[in-house]
N, C-alpha and C positions, 0 to 999 in steps of 0.2 A: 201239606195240610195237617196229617198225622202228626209230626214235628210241634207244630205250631198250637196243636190240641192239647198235647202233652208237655209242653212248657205253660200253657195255660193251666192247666191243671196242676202242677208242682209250683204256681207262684201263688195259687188260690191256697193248697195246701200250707206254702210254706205261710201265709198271712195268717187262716183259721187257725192253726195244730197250735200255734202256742196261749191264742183265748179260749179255746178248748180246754188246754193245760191247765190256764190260771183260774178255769171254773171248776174245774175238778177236782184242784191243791187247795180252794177257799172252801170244800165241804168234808175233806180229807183229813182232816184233825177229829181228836173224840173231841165231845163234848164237855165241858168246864163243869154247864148248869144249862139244865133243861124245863118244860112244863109245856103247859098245855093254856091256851086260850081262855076264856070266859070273859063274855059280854060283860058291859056296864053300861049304865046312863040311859038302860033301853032299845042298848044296839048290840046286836049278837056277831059275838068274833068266836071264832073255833081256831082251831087247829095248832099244833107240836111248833116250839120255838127252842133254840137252845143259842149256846154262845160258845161258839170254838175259834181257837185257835187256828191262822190262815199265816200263807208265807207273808203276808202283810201287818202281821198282829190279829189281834182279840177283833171278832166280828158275831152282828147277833143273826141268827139265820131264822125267815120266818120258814115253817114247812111247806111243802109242796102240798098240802093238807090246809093251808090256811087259808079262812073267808073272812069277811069283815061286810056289814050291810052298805058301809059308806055313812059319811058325813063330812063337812065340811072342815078343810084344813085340820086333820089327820097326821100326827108324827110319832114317832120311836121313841124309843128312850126309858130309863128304869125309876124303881122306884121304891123303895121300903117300908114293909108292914102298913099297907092300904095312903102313903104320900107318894105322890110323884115327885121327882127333883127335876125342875128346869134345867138345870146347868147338866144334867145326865144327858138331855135331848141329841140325838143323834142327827134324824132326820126326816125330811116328807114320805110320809106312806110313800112308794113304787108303785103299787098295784092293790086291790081288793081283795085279791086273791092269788095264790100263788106262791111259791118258793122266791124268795127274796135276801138280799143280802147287804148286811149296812153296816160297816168298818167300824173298829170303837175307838175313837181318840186319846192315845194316853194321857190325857187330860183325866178322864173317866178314871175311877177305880171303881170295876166291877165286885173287886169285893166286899164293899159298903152297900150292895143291894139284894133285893130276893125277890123281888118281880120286875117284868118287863110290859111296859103301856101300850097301846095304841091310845093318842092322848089326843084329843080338840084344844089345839092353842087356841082356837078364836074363842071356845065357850069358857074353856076351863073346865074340862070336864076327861075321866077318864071312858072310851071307848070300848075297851077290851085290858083285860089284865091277866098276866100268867104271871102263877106265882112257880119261880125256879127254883131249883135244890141239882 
Protein backbone atom coordinates (compact mmCIF):
# COMPACT_ATOMS: atom_id res chain seq x y z
CA UNK A 1 0.00 0.00 0.00
CA UNK A 2 3.13 2.19 0.91
CA UNK A 3 4.49 1.46 -2.67
CA UNK A 4 1.43 2.26 -4.32
CA UNK A 5 1.05 5.79 -2.17
CA UNK A 6 4.37 6.78 -3.17
CA UNK A 7 4.08 6.13 -6.98
CA UNK A 8 1.06 8.12 -6.59
CA UNK A 9 2.60 10.83 -5.31
CA UNK A 10 5.75 11.03 -7.78
CA UNK A 11 3.30 10.63 -10.86
CA UNK A 12 1.07 13.71 -9.13
CA UNK A 13 4.50 15.40 -8.72
CA UNK A 14 6.01 14.45 -11.92
CA UNK A 15 2.37 16.16 -13.76
CA UNK A 16 2.32 19.45 -11.37
CA UNK A 17 6.39 20.47 -11.05
CA UNK A 18 6.55 21.42 -14.53
CA UNK A 19 3.07 23.83 -14.62
CA UNK A 20 4.56 25.12 -11.43
CA UNK A 21 7.80 25.64 -13.63
CA UNK A 22 6.12 27.31 -16.50
CA UNK A 23 4.29 29.63 -13.82
CA UNK A 24 7.26 30.77 -12.30
CA UNK A 25 9.56 31.29 -15.69
CA UNK A 26 6.22 33.52 -17.13
CA UNK A 27 6.86 36.04 -13.95
CA UNK A 28 10.61 35.55 -13.88
CA UNK A 29 11.74 37.97 -16.45
CA UNK A 30 12.16 41.85 -15.45
CA UNK A 31 9.88 44.08 -16.64
CA UNK A 32 10.07 45.75 -20.20
CA UNK A 33 7.27 48.48 -19.02
CA UNK A 34 5.18 48.81 -16.11
CA UNK A 35 2.23 51.28 -14.42
CA UNK A 36 -0.44 51.31 -12.42
CA UNK A 37 -4.27 51.09 -13.18
CA UNK A 38 -6.89 54.00 -13.13
CA UNK A 39 -10.44 53.64 -13.66
CA UNK A 40 -12.32 55.20 -16.63
CA UNK A 41 -15.92 55.58 -18.05
CA UNK A 42 -16.91 55.44 -14.21
CA UNK A 43 -15.42 52.17 -13.31
CA UNK A 44 -12.58 51.81 -10.99
CA UNK A 45 -9.63 49.41 -11.92
CA UNK A 46 -6.58 49.59 -9.51
CA UNK A 47 -3.69 47.80 -9.27
CA UNK A 48 0.40 47.33 -10.89
CA UNK A 49 0.51 45.90 -14.52
CA UNK A 50 3.82 45.46 -16.50
CA UNK A 51 4.90 43.48 -19.55
CA UNK A 52 7.79 40.86 -19.49
CA UNK A 53 9.45 38.83 -21.19
CA UNK A 54 8.39 34.79 -20.53
CA UNK A 55 9.97 31.45 -22.18
CA UNK A 56 6.99 32.04 -24.57
CA UNK A 57 7.72 35.56 -25.67
CA UNK A 58 6.42 39.27 -24.46
CA UNK A 59 3.34 38.80 -22.11
CA UNK A 60 1.31 41.58 -20.18
CA UNK A 61 0.98 40.60 -16.37
CA UNK A 62 -2.02 42.10 -14.55
CA UNK A 63 -0.70 42.18 -10.52
CA UNK A 64 -1.82 40.19 -7.98
CA UNK A 65 -2.97 43.79 -6.72
CA UNK A 66 -5.43 44.01 -9.49
CA UNK A 67 -9.38 44.93 -9.24
CA UNK A 68 -11.63 45.99 -11.71
CA UNK A 69 -15.78 46.71 -10.62
CA UNK A 70 -16.78 44.53 -13.68
CA UNK A 71 -18.69 45.45 -16.78
CA UNK A 72 -19.73 43.74 -19.64
CA UNK A 73 -17.35 42.11 -22.31
CA UNK A 74 -14.14 43.42 -20.84
CA UNK A 75 -10.59 42.85 -22.95
CA UNK A 76 -6.71 43.64 -22.84
CA UNK A 77 -4.95 45.12 -24.92
CA UNK A 78 -2.83 48.61 -25.45
CA UNK A 79 -2.96 51.82 -26.49
CA UNK A 80 -1.31 55.37 -27.06
CA UNK A 81 -1.57 58.79 -25.53
CA UNK A 82 -5.39 58.29 -24.39
CA UNK A 83 -6.50 55.78 -28.22
CA UNK A 84 -6.89 52.38 -27.81
CA UNK A 85 -5.75 50.20 -30.92
CA UNK A 86 -8.16 47.22 -31.77
CA UNK A 87 -5.81 45.24 -33.53
CA UNK A 88 -3.42 45.48 -30.10
CA UNK A 89 -6.48 43.46 -28.31
CA UNK A 90 -5.11 40.55 -26.80
CA UNK A 91 -7.77 39.10 -24.86
CA UNK A 92 -11.04 38.45 -22.47
CA UNK A 93 -10.51 39.84 -19.01
CA UNK A 94 -9.71 36.27 -16.90
CA UNK A 95 -10.82 37.55 -13.68
CA UNK A 96 -11.85 40.88 -11.79
CA UNK A 97 -9.40 40.57 -9.92
CA UNK A 98 -6.16 38.94 -9.40
CA UNK A 99 -2.76 38.21 -11.01
CA UNK A 100 -3.27 37.34 -14.68
CA UNK A 101 -1.37 36.49 -17.52
CA UNK A 102 -1.94 37.21 -21.43
CA UNK A 103 0.83 36.22 -24.05
CA UNK A 104 1.52 39.19 -26.74
CA UNK A 105 1.34 37.95 -30.38
CA UNK A 106 4.25 38.92 -32.39
CA UNK A 107 1.88 40.45 -34.49
CA UNK A 108 1.83 43.25 -31.64
CA UNK A 109 4.82 45.70 -31.50
CA UNK A 110 4.86 46.77 -28.01
CA UNK A 111 6.86 49.34 -28.77
CA UNK A 112 4.35 51.49 -30.68
CA UNK A 113 2.34 51.96 -27.23
CA UNK A 114 2.38 53.58 -23.56
CA UNK A 115 -0.73 52.40 -22.00
CA UNK A 116 -2.45 49.11 -21.44
CA UNK A 117 -6.73 48.90 -21.43
CA UNK A 118 -9.22 47.16 -19.73
CA UNK A 119 -11.39 48.04 -22.77
CA UNK A 120 -15.76 47.34 -23.30
CA UNK A 121 -15.72 45.95 -27.03
CA UNK A 122 -19.47 45.97 -26.58
CA UNK A 123 -19.72 49.90 -25.56
CA UNK A 124 -16.52 51.20 -26.97
CA UNK A 125 -15.37 52.41 -24.09
CA UNK A 126 -12.08 52.48 -22.06
CA UNK A 127 -12.56 50.57 -18.38
CA UNK A 128 -9.24 51.09 -16.74
CA UNK A 129 -6.03 52.39 -18.28
CA UNK A 130 -2.35 52.36 -17.11
CA UNK A 131 -0.22 54.33 -18.64
CA UNK A 132 3.43 52.26 -18.70
CA UNK A 133 7.08 53.56 -18.87
Amino acid sequence: MKLINLIRTVTLLAITLPLVMLSIQAHAGDAIVKGTFEGASNHVTTGGVSVVETADGLAVVLGADFSFDGAPDPKVGFGKSGKYDIKSQLDKLQSNSGEQTYLIPSSVDVSKYNEIYIWCEAYSVPLGVAKVK
